[in-house]
C-alpha positions as CSV (number, residue, x, y, z in Angstrom):
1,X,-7.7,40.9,27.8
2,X,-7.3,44.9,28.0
3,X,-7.3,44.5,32.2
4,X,-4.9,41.6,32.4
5,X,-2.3,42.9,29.7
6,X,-2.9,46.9,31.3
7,X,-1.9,45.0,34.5
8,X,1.0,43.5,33.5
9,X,2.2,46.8,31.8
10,X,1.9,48.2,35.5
11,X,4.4,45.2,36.9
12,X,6.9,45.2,33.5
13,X,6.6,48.6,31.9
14,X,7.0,47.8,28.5
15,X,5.4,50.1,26.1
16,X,3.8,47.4,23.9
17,X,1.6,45.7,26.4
18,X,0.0,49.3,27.1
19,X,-0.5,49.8,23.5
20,X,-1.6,46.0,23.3
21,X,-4.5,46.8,26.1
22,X,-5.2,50.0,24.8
23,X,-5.9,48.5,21.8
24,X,-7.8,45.1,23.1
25,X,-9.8,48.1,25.1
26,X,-11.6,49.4,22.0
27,X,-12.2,46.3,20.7
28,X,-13.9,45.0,24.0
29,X,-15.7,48.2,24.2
30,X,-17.4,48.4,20.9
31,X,-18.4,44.8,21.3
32,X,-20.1,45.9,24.7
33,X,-21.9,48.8,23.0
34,X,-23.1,46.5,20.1
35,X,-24.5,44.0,22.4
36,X,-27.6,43.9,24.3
37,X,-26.4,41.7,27.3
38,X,-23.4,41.5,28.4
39,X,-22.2,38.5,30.7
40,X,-19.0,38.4,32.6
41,X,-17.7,35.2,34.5
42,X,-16.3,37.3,37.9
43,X,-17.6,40.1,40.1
44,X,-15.4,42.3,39.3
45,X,-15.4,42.3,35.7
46,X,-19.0,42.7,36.1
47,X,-18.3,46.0,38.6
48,X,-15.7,47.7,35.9
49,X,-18.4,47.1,32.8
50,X,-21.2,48.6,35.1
51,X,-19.4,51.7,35.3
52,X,-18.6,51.6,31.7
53,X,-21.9,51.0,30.4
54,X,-24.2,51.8,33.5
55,X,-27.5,51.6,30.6
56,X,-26.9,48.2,29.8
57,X,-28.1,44.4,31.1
58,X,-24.9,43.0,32.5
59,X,-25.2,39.7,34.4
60,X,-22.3,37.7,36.1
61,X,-22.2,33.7,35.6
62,X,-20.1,31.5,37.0
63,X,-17.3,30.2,34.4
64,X,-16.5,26.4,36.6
65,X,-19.1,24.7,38.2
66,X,-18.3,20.9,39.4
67,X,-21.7,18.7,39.3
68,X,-20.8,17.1,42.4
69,X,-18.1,16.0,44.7
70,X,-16.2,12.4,43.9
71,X,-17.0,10.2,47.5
72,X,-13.7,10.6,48.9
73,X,-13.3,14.2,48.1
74,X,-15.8,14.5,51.1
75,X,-13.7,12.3,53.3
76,X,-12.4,13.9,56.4
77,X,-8.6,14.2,56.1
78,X,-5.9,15.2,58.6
79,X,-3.5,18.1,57.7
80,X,-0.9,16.8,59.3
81,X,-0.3,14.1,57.2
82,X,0.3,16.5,54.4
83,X,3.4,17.9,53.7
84,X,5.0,20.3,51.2
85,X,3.7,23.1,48.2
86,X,2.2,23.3,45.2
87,X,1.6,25.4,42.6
88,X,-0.9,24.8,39.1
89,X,-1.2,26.4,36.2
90,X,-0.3,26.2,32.4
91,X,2.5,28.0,31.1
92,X,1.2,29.3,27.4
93,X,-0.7,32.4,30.1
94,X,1.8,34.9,31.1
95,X,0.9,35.3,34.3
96,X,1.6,31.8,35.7
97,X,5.3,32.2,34.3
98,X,5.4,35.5,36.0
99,X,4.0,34.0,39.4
100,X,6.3,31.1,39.8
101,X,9.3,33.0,38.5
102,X,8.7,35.8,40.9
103,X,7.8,33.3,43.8
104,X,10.7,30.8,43.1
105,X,13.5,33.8,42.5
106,X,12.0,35.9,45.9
107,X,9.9,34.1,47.9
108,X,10.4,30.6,48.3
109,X,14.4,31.3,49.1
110,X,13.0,32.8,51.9
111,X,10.8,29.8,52.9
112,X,13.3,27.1,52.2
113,X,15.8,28.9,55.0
114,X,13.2,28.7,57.5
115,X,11.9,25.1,56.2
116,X,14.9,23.3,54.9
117,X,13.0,19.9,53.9
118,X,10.3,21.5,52.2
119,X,9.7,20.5,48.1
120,X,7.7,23.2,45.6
121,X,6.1,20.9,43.1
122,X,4.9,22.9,40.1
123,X,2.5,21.6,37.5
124,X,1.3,23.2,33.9
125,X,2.5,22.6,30.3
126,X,4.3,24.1,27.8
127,X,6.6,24.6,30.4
128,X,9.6,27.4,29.2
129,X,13.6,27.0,29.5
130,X,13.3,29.4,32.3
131,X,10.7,27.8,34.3
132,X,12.6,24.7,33.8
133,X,15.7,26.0,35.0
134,X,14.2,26.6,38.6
135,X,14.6,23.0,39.1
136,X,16.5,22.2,42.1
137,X,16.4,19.2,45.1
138,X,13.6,21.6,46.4
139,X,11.8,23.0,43.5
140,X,10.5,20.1,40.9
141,X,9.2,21.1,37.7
142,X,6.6,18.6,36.4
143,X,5.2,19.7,33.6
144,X,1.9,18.2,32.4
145,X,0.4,15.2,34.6
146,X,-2.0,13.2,34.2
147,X,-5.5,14.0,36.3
148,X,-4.8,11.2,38.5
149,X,-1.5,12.3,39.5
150,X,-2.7,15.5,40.0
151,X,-5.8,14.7,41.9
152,X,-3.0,13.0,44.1
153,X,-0.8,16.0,44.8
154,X,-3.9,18.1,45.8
155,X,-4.3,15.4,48.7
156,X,-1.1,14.9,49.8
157,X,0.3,18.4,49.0
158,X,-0.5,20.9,52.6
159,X,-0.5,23.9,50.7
160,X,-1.5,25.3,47.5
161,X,0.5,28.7,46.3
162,X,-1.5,30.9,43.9
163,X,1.2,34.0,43.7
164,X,-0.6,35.8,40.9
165,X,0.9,39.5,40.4
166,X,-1.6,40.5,37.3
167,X,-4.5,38.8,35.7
168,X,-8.2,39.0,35.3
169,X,-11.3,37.0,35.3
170,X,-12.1,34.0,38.0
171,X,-9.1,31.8,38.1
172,X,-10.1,28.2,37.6
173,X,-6.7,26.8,39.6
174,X,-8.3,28.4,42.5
175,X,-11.7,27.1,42.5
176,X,-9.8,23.9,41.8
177,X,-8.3,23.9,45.5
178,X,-11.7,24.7,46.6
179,X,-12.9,21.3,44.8
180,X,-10.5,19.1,46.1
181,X,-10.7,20.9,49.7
182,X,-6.9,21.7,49.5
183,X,-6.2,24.6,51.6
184,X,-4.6,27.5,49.4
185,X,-2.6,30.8,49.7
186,X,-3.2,33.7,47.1
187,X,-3.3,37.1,46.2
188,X,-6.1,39.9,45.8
189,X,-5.8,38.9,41.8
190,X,-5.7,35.4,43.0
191,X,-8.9,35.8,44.3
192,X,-10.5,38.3,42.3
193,X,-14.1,37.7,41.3
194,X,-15.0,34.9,43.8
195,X,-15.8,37.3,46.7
196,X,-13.4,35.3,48.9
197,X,-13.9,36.2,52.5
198,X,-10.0,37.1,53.7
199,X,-10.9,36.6,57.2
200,X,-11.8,33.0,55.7
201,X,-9.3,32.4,52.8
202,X,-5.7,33.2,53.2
203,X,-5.6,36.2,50.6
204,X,-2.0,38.2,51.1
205,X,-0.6,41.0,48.7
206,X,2.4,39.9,46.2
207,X,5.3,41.1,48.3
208,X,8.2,40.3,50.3
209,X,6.2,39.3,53.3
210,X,4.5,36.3,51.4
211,X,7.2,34.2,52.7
212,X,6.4,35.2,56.4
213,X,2.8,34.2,55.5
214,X,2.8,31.3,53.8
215,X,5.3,29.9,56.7
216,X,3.3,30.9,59.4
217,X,0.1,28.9,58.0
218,X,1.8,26.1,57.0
219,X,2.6,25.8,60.4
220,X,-0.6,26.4,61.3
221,X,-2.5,23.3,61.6
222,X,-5.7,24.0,62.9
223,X,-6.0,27.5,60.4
224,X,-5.1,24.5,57.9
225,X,-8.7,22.7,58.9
């Protein structure tokens, strides 16, 4: 909690969230020194408590682990038959209301003027008023779905977009797109604690030139594959 909320005091500056991780800190610390292992579910929570507590047994565990593939989850598919975005994430965390109001407000204008027929769906509860009011011809607001209908965008969606500006810990929506083969777009948080090869996984920074990326491999077919 103290890294997420210290990371979004960086991006909104408000005094409260830096007391708020300052005081999630100690707490979280004095747990650590009270216990005699220590397990964190990403690498680099792992790394930061190592340097914390260097005399301690810390061990990293995966946090989302899928038994096995459904049969047509294996099946070969073709890209090109895919069209459009897609974002997932539930909206009672504060950084997936950060993510998709940055992305919608200064990314995805940028996207739509180079790809006028593309559609943004976005899916997560307890959606807010101003999530809701991003709705548009282009950007469609689900809310909750059901698994099937979701399973359903991940195969027919081309691109996933995981614009994460703060956060910690593995992110399960990620490792999601990983399970359903979809091919996805995120940031260094995005990414964090799955030791995602970039030259592998499309992992940009949470700036301006996201647009430029995410257009250029969507219209990247065989990167796609």
């Amino acid at each position: 909690h103290y890294l997420r909320e210290q990371r979004q005091y960086e991006i909104e500056h408000d005094e409260e969230l830096l007391k708020s991780s300052q005081r999630w800190k100690k707490i979280e610390f004095d747990l650590c020194r009270k216990a005699d292992v220590i397990y964190a579910v990403g690498e680099y929570e792992a790394s930061v408590l190592k340097r914390e507590f260097p005399d301690k047994l810390i061990r990293c565990v995966p946090a989302y682990i899928y038994d096995e593939l459904q049969a047509d989850e294996k099946a070969e598919f073709r890209i090109e038959t895919r069209k459009d975005l897609l974002f997932v994430g539930g909206f009672g965390h504060p950084p997936n209301i950060d993510a998709v109001l940055w992305f919608g407000r200064e990314i995805f204008p940028k996207i739509l003027e180079k790809m006028p027929d593309i559609i943004w769906y976005v899916v997560g509860g307890k959606v807010p008023e101003e999530i809701q009011n991003l709705e548009s011809s282009h950007i469609q607001i689900l809310g909750y779905v059901s698994d099937e209908k979701l399973r359903e965008l991940y195969r027919s969606c081309r691109l996933v977009v995981v614009p994460l500006r703060y956060g910690a810990g593995v992110k399960g929506k990620v490792v999601e797109c990983m399970y359903y083969g979809t091919p996805f777009i995120t940031t260094p948080i995005g990414a964090e604690g799955l030791g995602l090869d970039e030259e592998t996984f499309a992992v940009v920074k949470a700036d301006q030139e996201m647009s430029n990326a995410i257009i250029d491999l969507y219209n990247n077919t065989d990167k796609l594959k």
